[in-house]
C-alpha positions in Angstrom: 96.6 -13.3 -70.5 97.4 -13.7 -66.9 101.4 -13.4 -67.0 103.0 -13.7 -64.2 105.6 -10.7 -63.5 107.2 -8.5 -60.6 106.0 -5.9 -59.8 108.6 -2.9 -59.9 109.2 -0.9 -56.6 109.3 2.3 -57.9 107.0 4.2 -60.2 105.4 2.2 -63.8 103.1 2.3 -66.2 100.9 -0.2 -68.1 100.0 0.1 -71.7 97.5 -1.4 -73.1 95.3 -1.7 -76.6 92.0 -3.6 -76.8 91.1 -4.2 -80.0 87.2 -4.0 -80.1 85.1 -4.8 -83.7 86.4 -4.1 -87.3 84.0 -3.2 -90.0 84.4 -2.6 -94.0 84.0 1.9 -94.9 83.9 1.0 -98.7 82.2 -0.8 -101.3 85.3 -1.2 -103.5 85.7 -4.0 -105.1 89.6 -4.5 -105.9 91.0 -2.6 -102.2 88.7 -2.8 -99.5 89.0 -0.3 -96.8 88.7 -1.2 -92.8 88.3 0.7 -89.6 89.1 -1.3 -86.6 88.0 0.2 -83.1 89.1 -0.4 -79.9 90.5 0.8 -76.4 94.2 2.0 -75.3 94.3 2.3 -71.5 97.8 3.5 -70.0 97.6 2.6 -65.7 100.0 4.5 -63.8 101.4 3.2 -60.6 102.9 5.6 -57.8 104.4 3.7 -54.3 102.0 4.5 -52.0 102.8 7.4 -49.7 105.2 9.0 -51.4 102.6 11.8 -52.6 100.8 12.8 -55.7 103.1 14.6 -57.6 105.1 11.8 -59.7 101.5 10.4 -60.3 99.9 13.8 -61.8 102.6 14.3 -63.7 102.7 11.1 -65.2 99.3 10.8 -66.1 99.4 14.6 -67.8 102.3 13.6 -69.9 100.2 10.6 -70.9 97.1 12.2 -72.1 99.4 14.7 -73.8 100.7 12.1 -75.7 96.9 9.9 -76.9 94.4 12.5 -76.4 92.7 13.7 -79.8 95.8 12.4 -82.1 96.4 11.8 -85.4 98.8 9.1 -86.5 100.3 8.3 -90.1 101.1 4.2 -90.1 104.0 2.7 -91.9 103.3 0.2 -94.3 99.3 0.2 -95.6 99.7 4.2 -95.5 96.7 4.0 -93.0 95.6 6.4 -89.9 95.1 5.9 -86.5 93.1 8.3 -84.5 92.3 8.8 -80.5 89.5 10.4 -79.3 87.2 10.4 -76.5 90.5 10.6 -73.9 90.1 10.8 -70.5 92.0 11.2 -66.7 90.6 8.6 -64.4 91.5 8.0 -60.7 91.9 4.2 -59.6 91.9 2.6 -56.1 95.0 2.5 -54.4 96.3 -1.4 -55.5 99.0 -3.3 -53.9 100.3 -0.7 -52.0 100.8 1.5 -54.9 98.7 4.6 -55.7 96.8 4.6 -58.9 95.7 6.2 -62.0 95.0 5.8 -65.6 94.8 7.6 -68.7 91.9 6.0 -71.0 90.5 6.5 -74.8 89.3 5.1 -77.7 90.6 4.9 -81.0 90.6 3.4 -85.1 92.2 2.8 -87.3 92.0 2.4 -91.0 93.9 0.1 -93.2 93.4 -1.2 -96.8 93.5 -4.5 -98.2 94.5 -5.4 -101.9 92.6 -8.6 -103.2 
């Protein structure tokens, strides 16, 4: 959405979720069942030159956290899985060192007519 924001000075992290498609897993005809895809991509950011340490760490306590998970949802009693979760390295950007934690996931939910 291109918002406008300072940048911290220290170490940070961006979270984000991409929702991709969404398509109906049953032929019910009273609830129908969905499973929505889509991306969660956490960016680390490290000042440059102040090593990698902080940055590794982060980025391991971040794929702990998403990689191959299984989530129970409040409210439509649905799930929410991640799967496919990788480390990436980034290009240093804006004099901060960078990397990023990236995976896909769904998510089911019903829907009462």
């Amino acid at each position: 959405e291109n918002v406008r924001f300072e940048q911290p000075k220290t170490k940070w992290a961006s979270f984000r979720v991409i929702d991709g498609t969404s398509h109906r897993i049953d032929l019910n005809t009273t609830t129908s069942r969905w499973r929505h895809m889509g991306v969660v991509n956490i960016q680390l950011m490290v000042p440059e030159d102040t090593g990698t340490k902080v940055l590794n760490q982060m980025q391991s306590k971040a794929f702990a956290i998403i990689a191959d998970r299984t989530w129970s949802l409040a409210g439509d009693g649905g799930k929410l899985w991640t799967c496919k979760v990788d480390k990436r390295s980034r290009p240093s950007q804006n004099g901060f060192a960078a990397k990023s934690v990236m995976g896909e996931f769904y998510r089911d939910a019903k829907f009462s007519r």
